[in-house]
C-alpha positions as CSV (number, residue, x, y, z in Angstrom):
1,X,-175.1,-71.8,-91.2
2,X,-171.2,-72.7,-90.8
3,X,-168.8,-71.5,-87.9
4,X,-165.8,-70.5,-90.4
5,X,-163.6,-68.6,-88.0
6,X,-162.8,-67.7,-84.4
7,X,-160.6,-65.6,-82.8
8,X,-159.7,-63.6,-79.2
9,X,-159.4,-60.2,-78.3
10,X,-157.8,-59.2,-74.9
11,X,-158.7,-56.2,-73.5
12,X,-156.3,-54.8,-71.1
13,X,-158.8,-53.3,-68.2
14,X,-156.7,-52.1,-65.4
15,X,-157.5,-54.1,-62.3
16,X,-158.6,-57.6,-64.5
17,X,-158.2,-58.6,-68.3
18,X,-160.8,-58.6,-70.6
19,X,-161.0,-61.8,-72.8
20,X,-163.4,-62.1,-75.6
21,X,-164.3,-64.7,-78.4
22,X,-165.8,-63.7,-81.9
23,X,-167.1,-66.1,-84.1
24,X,-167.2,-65.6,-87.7
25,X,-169.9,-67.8,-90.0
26,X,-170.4,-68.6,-93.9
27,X,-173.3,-66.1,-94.0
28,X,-171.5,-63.2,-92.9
29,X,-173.1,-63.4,-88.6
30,X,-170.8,-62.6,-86.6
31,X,-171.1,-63.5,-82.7
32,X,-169.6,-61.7,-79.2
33,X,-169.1,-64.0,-75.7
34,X,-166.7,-63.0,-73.3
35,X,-164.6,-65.5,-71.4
36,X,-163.0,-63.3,-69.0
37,X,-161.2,-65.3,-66.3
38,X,-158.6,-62.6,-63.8
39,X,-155.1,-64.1,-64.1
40,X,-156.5,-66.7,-66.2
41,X,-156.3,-65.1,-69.5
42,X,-154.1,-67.1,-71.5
43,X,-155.3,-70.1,-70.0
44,X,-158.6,-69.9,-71.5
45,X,-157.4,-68.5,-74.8
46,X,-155.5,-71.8,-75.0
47,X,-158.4,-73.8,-74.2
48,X,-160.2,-72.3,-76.9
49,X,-157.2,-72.7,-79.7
50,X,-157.3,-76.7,-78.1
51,X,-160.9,-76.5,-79.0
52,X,-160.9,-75.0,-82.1
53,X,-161.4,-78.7,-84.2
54,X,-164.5,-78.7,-82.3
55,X,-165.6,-75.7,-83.3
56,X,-164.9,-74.3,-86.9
57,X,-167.4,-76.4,-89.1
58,X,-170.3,-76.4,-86.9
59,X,-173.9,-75.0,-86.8
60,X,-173.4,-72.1,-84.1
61,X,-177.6,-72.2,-83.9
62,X,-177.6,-75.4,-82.7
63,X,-176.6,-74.3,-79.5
64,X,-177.3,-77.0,-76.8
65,X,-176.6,-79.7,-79.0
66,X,-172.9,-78.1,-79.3
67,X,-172.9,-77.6,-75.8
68,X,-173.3,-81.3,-74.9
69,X,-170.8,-82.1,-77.6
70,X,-168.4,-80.0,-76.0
71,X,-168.5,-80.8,-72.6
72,X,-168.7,-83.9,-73.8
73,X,-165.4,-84.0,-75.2
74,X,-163.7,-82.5,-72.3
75,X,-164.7,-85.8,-70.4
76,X,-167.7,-83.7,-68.4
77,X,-165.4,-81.2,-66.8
78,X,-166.4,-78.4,-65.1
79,X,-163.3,-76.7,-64.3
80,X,-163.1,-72.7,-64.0
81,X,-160.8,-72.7,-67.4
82,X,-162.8,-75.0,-69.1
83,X,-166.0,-73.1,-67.8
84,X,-165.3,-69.9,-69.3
85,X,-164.2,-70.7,-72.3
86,X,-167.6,-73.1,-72.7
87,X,-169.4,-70.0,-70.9
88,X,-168.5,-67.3,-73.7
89,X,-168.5,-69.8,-76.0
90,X,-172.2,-70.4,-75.6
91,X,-172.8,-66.4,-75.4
92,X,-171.5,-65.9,-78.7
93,X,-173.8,-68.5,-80.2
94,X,-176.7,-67.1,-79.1
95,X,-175.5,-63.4,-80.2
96,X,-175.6,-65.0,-83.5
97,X,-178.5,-67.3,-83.3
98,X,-180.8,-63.7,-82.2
99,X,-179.2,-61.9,-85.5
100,X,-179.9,-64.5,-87.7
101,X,-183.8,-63.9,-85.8
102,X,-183.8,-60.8,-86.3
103,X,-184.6,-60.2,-82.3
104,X,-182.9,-58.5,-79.6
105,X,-181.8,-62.0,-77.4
106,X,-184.2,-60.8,-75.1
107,X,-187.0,-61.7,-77.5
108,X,-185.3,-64.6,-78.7
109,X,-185.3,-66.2,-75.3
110,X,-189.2,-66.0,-74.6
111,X,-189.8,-62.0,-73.8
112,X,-189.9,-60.1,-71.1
113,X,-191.1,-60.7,-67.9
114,X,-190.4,-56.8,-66.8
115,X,-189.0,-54.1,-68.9
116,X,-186.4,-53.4,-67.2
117,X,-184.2,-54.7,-64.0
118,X,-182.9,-52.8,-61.1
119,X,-179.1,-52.5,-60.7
120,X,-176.6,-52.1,-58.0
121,X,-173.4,-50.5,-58.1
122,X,-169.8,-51.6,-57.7
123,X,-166.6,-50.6,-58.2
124,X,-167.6,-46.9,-57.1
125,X,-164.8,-46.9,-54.2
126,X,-161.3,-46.7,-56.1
127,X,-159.2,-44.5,-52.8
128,X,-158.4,-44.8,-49.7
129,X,-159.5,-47.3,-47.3
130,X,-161.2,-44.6,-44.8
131,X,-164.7,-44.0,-43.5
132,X,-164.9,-40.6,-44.7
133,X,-163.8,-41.6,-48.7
134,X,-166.6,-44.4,-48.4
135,X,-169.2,-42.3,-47.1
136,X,-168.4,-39.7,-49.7
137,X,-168.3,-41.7,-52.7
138,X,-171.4,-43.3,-51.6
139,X,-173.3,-39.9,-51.5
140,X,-171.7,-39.7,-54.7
141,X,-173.2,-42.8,-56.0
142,X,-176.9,-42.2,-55.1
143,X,-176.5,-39.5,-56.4
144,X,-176.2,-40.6,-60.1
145,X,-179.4,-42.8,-59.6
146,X,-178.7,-46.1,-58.0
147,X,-180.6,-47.5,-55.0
148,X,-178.5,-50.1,-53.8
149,X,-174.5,-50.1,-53.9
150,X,-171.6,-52.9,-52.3
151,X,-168.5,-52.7,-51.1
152,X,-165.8,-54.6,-49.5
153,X,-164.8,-52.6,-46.3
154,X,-162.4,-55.5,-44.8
155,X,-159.1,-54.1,-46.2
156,X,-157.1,-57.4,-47.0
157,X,-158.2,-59.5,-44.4
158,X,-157.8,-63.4,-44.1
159,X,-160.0,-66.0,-42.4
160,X,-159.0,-63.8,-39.3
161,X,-159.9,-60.0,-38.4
162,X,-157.8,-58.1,-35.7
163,X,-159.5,-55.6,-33.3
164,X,-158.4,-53.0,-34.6
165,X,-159.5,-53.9,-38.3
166,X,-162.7,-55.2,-37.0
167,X,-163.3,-51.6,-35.6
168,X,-162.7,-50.1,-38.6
169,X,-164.7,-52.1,-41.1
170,X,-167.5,-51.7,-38.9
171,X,-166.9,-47.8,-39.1
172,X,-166.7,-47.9,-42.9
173,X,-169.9,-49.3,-43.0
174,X,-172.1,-47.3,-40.3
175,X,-170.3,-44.0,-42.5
176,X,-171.9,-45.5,-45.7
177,X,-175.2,-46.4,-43.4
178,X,-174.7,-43.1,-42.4
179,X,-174.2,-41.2,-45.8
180,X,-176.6,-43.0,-47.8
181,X,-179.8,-42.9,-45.1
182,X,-181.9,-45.8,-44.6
183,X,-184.3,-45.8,-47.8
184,X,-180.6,-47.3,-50.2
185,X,-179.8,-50.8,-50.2
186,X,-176.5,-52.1,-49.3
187,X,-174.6,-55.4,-49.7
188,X,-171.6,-55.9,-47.9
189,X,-168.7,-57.9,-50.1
190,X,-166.2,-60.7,-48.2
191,X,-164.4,-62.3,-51.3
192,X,-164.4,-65.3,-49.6
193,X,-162.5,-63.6,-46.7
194,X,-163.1,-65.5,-43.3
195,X,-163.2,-68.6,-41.6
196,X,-166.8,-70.0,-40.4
197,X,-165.9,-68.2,-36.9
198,X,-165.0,-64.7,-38.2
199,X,-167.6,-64.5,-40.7
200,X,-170.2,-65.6,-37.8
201,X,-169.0,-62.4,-35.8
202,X,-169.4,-60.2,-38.5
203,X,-172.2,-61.1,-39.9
204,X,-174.2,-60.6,-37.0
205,X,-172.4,-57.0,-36.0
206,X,-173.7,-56.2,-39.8
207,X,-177.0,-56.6,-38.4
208,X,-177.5,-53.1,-37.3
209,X,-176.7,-51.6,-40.7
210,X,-179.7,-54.0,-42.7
211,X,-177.3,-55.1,-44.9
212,X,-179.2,-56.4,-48.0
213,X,-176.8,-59.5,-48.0
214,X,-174.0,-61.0,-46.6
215,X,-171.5,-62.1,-49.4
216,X,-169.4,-64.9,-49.7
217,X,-168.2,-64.6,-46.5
218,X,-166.5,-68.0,-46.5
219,X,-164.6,-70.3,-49.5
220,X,-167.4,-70.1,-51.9
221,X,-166.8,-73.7,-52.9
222,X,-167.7,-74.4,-49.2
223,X,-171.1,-75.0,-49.1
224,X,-171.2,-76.8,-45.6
225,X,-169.4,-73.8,-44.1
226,X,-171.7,-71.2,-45.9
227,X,-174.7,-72.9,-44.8
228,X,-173.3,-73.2,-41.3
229,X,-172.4,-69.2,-41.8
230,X,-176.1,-68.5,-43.1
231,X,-177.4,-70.4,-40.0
232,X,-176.1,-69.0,-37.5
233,X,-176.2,-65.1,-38.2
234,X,-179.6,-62.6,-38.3
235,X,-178.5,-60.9,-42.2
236,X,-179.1,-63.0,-45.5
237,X,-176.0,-64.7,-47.2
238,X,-175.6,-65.0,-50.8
239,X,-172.9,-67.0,-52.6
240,X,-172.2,-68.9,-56.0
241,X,-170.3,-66.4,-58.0
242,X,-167.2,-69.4,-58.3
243,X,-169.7,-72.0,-59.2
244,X,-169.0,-73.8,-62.4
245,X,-171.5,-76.7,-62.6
246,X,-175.8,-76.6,-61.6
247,X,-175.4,-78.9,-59.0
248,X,-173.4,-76.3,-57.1
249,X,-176.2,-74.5,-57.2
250,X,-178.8,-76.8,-56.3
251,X,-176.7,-78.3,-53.5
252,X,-176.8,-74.3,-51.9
253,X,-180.5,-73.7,-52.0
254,X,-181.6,-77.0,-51.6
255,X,-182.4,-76.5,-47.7
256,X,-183.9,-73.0,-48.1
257,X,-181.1,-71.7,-46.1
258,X,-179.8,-69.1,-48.5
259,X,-182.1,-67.7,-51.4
260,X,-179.8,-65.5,-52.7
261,X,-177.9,-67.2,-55.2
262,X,-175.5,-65.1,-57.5
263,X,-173.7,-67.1,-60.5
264,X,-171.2,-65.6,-63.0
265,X,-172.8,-65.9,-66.1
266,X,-169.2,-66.5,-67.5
267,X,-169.0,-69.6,-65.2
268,X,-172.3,-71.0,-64.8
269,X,-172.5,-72.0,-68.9
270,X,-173.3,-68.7,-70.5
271,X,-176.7,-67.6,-71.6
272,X,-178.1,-71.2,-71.5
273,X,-176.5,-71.9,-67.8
274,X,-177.8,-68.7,-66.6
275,X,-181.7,-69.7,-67.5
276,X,-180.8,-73.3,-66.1
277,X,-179.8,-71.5,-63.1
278,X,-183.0,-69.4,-62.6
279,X,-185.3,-72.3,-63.1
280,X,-183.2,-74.8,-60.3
281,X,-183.3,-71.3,-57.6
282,X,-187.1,-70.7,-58.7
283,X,-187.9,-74.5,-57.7
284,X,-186.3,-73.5,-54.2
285,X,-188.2,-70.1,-53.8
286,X,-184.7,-68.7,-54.3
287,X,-183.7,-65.1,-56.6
288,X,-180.7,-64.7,-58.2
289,X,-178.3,-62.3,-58.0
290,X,-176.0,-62.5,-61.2
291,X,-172.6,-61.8,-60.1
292,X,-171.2,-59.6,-62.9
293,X,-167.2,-57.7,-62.5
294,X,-166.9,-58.2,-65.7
295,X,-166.8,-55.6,-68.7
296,X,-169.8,-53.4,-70.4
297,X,-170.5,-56.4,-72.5
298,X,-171.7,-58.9,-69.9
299,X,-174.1,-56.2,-68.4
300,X,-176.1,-56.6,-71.6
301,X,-175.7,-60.0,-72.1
302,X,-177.0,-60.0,-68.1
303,X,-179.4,-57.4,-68.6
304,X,-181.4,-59.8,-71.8
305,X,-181.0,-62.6,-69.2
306,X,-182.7,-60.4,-66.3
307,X,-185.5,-58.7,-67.7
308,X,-186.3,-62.9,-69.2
309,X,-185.8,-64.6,-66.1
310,X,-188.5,-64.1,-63.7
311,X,-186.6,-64.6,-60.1
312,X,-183.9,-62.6,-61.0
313,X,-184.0,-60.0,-58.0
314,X,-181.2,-57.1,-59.3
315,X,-177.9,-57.0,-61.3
316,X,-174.5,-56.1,-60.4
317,X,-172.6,-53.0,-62.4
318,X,-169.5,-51.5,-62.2
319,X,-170.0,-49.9,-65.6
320,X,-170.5,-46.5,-64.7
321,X,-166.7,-46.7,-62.7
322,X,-164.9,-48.2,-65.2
323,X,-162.1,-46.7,-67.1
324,X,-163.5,-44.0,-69.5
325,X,-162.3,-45.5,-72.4
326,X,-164.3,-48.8,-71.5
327,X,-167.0,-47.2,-73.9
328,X,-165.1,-46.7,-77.0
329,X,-164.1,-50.0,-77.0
330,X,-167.1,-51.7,-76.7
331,X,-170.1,-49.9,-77.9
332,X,-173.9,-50.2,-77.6
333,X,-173.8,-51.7,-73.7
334,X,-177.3,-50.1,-71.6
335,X,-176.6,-47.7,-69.4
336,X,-177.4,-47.4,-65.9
337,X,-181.1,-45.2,-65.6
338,X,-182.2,-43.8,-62.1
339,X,-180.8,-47.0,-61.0
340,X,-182.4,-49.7,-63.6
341,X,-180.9,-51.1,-66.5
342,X,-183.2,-51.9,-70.0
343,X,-182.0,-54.0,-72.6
344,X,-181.7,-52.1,-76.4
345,X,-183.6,-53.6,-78.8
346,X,-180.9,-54.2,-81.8
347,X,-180.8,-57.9,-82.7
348,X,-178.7,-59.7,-81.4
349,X,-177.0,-58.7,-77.7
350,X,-176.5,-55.6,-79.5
351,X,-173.0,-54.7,-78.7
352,X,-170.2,-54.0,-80.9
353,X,-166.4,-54.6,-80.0
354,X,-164.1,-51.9,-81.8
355,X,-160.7,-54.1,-82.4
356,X,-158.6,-50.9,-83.4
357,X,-159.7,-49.4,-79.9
358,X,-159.1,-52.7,-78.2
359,X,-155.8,-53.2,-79.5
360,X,-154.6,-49.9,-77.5
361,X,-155.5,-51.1,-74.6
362,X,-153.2,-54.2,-74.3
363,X,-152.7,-57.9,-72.2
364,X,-150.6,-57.3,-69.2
365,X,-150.0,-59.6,-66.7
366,X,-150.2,-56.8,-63.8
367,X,-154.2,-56.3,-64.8
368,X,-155.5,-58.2,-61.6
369,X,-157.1,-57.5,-58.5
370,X,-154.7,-58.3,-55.2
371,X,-157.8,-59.4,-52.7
372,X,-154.9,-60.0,-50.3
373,X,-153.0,-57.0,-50.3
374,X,-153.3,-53.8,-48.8
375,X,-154.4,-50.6,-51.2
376,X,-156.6,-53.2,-53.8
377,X,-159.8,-51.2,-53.4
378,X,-158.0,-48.7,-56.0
379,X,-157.9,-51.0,-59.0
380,X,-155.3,-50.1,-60.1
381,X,-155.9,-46.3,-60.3
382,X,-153.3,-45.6,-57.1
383,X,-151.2,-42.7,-57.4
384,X,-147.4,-43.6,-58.4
């Protein structure tokens, strides 16, 4: 089997651009790996056009030997770009290695090790940033089925926290505590917000609330400052969503500090980088956590991955508070079920992309998520 063709879709989801990669091949197999990257669309679609040469012509089932090839050209880079164009690069493969199969990827990769995984929901709190809209959505949420849900209640905070914000996150959370009783889980979200100090404080005022993790509560590339974080406070920290090369990994967990570890499956290498992942955290006694604020698609390439991977502890989802027309552009994505998702068992990742619906749904440059600016929490779905 030849790779004959490839080609990118963009898929213009409010609050972050969906990039994707189809391959084409002699024998009519077709394969699906996203590459989303936030504002780093175009990037990435140009680092796939540079790597086209290395990629038309080639046996898409001979999927680590490519792998090697191509990094290997790129002079062992392991850049975000370079990362996700690699990562979705490597997903697609495997879509079409498991058709060619016959097999659901799931069964491809060795079978299950549970039927199903447990999810967590994100997203769920497009509004205002107020105690009584997060508690009320979060009653909302549990609700629908899950058991575990995060959020981000520090507004647009930076290394620092003023009394007054401090005062407020903290009320945003004991209202979800609150709301949600003690049996649901809950992870509170930092984007990389503070500095060692501030994320020392807050972490342990979280305490009280049994916070299910900490998250990235300092530069994630800072690993000396997230294990000095993890030290010091009385709540788990997880990290690794940025990471874009295994020894990241394996430099986080190698002093048991923190055993949550949560890499982006479109960073770590795709598919293959995900299981490499999984095996360095279960030599360290570590779960992961995949980080996933991606679209529909990666929650079933994640979802393969999670029911496979033994120490994978739950999935992130946002697809249930995406925009509605999320589903008509990509189609045959599992659905969140009283709080687990199940992989389908069509071969291949079993997703279909829908170019005539994606093509209404165009690139815009204003698609991204402002972190550092007041009102984000409603990607993009603010009033005018």
């Amino acid at each position: 089997m030849k790779i004959t063709g490839m080609h990118t879709i963009v898929v213009g989801n409010p609050w972050k651009n969906w990039l994707f990669v189809k391959l084409t091949t002699d024998e009519g197999i077709t394969g699906l790996g996203e590459c989303t990257y936030g504002l780093g669309t175009r990037a990435v679609e140009a680092m796939l056009e540079e790597m086209r040469a290395l990629i038309i012509g080639e046996d898409p089932t001979r999927i680590e030997g490519l792998g090697d090839t191509w990094q290997k050209a790129l002079f062992l880079v392991h850049g975000p770009i370079i990362s996700a164009a690699l990562s979705g690069l490597n997903i697609a493969c495997w879509d079409i290695a498991a058709k060619a199969a016959g097999l659901p990827l799931y069964r491809l990769l060795g079978g299950q090790t549970r039927p199903r995984i447990r999810a967590y929901a994100n997203g769920w709190y497009q509004g205002p940033r107020e105690p009584s809209f997060f508690a009320e959505r979060a009653a909302e949420v549990v609700t629908m089925g899950y058991t575990a849900l995060k959020f981000d209640p520090f507004g647009h905070a930076y290394q620092f926290l003023e009394p007054a914000e401090e005062k407020k996150s903290m009320a945003i959370v004991a209202a979800v505590r609150d709301a949600v009783g003690d049996e649901i889980d809950l992870m509170i979200e930092a984007h990389d917000r503070f500095s060692v100090a501030t994320a020392v404080r807050i972490g342990r005022l979280l305490e009280a609330y049994r916070p299910m993790w900490f998250e990235t509560p300092v530069l994630s590339y800072d690993i000396a400052a997230t294990l000095d974080v993890a030290r010091a406070i009385p709540v788990p920290v997880a990290s690794g969503e940025r990471f874009t090369s295994l020894n990241q990994l394996s430099e986080l967990l190698q002093g048991r500090i923190v055993s949550i570890a949560q890499p982006e499956t479109l960073r770590i290498g795709g598919v293959s980088g995900l299981l490499k992942a999984g095996a360095i955290a279960h030599g360290y006694g570590a779960h992961l956590a995949p980080h996933s604020a991606q679209s529909t698609f990666t929650t079933a390439v994640n979802t393969h991955l999670g029911v496979v991977i033994p120490n994978v502890l739950i999935q992130e989802c946002f697809d249930d508070f995406h925009v509605a027309w999320a589903r008509d552009v990509l189609s045959g994505c599992p659905w969140v079920v009283q709080g687990f998702l199940q992989p389908g068992e069509q071969a291949g990742i079993g997703v279909e992309l829908d170019e005539s619906e994606a093509a209404k749904h165009p690139y815009s440059p204003k698609h991204r998520l402002r972190l550092f600016e007041a009102g984000w929490e409603w990607r993009g779905s603010r009033p005018s």
